[in-house]
C-alpha positions in Angstrom: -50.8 16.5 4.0 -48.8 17.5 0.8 -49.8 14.7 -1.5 -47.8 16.1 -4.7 -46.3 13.2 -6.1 -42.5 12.2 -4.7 -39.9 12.6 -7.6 -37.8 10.2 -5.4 -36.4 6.8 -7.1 -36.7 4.0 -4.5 -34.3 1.9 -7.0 -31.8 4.5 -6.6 -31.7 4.6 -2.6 -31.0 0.8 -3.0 -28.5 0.6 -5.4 -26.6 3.7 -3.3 -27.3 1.2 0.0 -25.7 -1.7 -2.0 -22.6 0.0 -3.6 -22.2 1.3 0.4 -22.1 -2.2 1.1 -20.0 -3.2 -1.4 -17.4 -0.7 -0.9 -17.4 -1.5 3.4 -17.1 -4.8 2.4 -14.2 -4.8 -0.5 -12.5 -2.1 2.2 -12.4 -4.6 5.0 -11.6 -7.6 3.0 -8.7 -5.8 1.2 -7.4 -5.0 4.1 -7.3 -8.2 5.4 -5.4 -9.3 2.8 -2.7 -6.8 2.7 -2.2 -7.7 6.8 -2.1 -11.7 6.0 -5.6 -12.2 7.9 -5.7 -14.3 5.2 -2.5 -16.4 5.5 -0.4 -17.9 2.8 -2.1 -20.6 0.3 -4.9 -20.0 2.4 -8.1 -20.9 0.6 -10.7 -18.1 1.2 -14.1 -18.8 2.6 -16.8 -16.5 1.2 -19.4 -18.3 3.3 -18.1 -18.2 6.2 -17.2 -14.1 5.0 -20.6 -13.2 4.2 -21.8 -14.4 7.6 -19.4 -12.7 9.6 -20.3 -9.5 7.2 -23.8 -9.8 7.8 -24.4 -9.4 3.7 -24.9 -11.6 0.7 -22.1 -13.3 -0.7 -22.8 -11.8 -3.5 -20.5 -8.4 -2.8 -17.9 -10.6 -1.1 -17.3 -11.9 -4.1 -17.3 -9.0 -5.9 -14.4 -7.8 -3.5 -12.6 -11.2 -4.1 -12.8 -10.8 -7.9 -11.3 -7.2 -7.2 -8.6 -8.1 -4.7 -7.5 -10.4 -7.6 -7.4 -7.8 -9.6 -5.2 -6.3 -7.6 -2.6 -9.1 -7.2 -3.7 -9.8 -3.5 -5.4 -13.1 -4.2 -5.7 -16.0 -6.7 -8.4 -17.4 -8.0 -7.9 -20.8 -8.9 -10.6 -22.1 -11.7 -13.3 -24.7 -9.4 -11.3 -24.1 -6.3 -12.1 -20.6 -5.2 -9.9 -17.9 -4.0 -6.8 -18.2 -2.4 -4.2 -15.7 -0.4 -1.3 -15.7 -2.4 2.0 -17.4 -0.8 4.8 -15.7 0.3 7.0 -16.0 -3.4 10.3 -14.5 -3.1 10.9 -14.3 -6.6 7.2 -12.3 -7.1 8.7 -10.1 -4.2 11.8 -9.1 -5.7 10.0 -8.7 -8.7 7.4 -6.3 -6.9 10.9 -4.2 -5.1 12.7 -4.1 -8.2 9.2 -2.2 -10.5 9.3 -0.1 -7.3 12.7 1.0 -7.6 12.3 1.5 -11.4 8.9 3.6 -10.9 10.6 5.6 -7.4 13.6 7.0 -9.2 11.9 8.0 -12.8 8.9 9.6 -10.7 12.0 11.8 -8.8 13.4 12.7 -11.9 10.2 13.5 -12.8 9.3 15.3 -10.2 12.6 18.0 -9.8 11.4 18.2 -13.8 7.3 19.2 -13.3 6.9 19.9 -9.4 5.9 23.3 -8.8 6.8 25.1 -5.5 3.5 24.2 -4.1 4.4 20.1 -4.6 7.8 20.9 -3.0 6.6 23.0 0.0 3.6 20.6 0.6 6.4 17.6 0.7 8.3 19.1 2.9 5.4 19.9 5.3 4.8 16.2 5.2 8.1 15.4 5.9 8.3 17.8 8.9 5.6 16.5 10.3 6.5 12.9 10.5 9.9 13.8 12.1 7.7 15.5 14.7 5.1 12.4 15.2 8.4 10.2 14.8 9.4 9.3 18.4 5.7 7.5 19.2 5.3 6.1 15.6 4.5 2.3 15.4 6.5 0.4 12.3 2.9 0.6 11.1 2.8 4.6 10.9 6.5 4.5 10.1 5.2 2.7 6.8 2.3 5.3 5.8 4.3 7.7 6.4 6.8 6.2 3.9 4.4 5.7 1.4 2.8 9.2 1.6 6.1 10.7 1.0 6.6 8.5 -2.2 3.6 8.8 -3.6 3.5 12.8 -3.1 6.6 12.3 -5.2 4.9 10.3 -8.1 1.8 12.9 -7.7 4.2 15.9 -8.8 6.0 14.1 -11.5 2.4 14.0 -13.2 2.8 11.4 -14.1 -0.8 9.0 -13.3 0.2 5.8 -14.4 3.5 5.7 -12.2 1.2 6.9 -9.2 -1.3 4.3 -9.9 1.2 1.4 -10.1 3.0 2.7 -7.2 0.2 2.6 -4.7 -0.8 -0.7 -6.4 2.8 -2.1 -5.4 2.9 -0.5 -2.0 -0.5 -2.1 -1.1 1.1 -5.5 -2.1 4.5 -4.9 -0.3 3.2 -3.5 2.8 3.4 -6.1 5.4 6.7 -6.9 4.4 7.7 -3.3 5.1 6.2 -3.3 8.3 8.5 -6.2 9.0 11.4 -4.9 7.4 10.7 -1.3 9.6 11.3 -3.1 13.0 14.4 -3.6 12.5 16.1 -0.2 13.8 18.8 0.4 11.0 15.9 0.5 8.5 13.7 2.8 10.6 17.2 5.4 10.8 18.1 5.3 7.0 14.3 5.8 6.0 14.4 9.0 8.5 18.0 10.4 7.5 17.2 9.3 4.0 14.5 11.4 2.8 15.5 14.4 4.7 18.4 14.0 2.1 16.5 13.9 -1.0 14.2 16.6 -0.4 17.3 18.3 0.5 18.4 17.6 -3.2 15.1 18.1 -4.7 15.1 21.7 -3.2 18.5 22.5 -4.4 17.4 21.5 -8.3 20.5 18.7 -8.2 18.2 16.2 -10.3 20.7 13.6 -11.0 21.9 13.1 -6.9 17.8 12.8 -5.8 17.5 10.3 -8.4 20.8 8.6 -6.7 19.7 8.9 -3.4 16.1 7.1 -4.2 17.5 4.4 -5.9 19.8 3.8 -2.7 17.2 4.1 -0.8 15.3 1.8 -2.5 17.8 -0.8 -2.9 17.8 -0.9 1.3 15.4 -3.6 1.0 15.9 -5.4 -1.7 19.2 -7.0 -0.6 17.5 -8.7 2.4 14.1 -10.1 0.2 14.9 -13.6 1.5 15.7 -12.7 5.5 12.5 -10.0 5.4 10.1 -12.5 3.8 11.3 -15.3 6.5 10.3 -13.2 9.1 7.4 -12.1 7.2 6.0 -16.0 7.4 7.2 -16.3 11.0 5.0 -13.0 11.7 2.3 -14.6 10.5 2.2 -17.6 11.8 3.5 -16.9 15.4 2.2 -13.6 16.0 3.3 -10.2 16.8 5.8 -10.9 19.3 7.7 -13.8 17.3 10.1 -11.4 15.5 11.1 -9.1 18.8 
């Protein structure tokens, strides 16, 4: 037997262990959030979380405090955490810095994209008219959001990217909602193929127009979207069809 001495760090196999935990467990609990498994005003139960995790509460909490962070829960001083309700006003809010953030990162973008950035959008724009016809409102959604935020990537511009995917996270059931409707999942479709269309051609100033319509889509049914949103929730799947 080789007895030389094992360089090895035990401490360091168990602190890689625990931020694997920590990240599985911040991963699953954020998105439960994001899909309302949580529901609205719903107090959150980190005992009854770490037992159905099978860990310490100690990285639940730690995902908590994040999802905070990230504007998916509340924490309410003596209380605990709580999903946030369904605020229309903090909706519109979070569609309105969307809008703003979508049409400076096109601007942006006709401004600093290279041909790489453009080619590499439109192959992801191909590709989900291909996988279209057996896309979920789900898919539709990522999708969505991957051809936006390729967008923000090629403005480089970090901050707008950041805040963007922050904001989609936030929105994203709502979308999912708003995407079953069939006039929302035709514009998004005819939509883009018309900005990328504008983007190629260098005509900066109709992309930007052609976001911020395309943005606005939503934002003029906040109050209808959000009802149906809660109903969703509540109800199930099948309430809204």
């Amino acid at each position: 037997m080789d007895k030389r001495a094992d360089n090895s760090n035990p401490g360091e196999g168990r602190k890689g262990r625990s931020a694997d935990t920590g990240l599985r467990v911040y991963e699953i609990l954020r998105q439960q959030a994001i899909e309302y498994g949580f529901r609205p005003g719903e107090r959150v139960n980190e005992v009854k979380l770490a037992a159905e995790l099978n860990v310490s509460r100690t990285p639940v909490r730690a995902a908590l405090n994040r999802l905070v962070s990230e504007g998916l829960l509340t924490l309410v001083p003596n209380k605990g955490f709580y999903r946030q309700p369904i605020d229309i006003d903090a909706i519109r809010s979070l569609f309105e810095l969307r809008g703003a953030i979508e049409t400076m990162s096109v601007r942006l973008f006709c401004q600093r994209a290279t041909e790489s950035d453009i080619e590499a959008l439109e192959r992801q724009w191909q590709d989900f008219l291909q996988e279209r016809p057996k896309l979920a409102a789900r898919q539709i959604v990522e999708h969505d959001e991957e051809f936006h935020e390729a967008i923000a990537q090629g403005s480089r511009n970090s901050e707008a990217l950041r805040l963007l995917r922050d904001i989609n996270s936030r929105i994203r059931f709502l979308r999912v909602v708003a995407l079953e409707r069939d006039n929302c999942k035709t514009v998004t479709s005819v939509e883009h193929g018309q900005i990328l269309a504008e983007i190629k051609a260098g005509n900066t100033e109709a992309a930007v127009s052609l976001m911020s319509r395309h943005i606005s889509l939503m934002l003029g049914d906040v109050t209808e979207i959000a009802r149906e949103a809660v109903v969703r929730i509540y109800l199930g799947e099948d309430a809204i069809a």
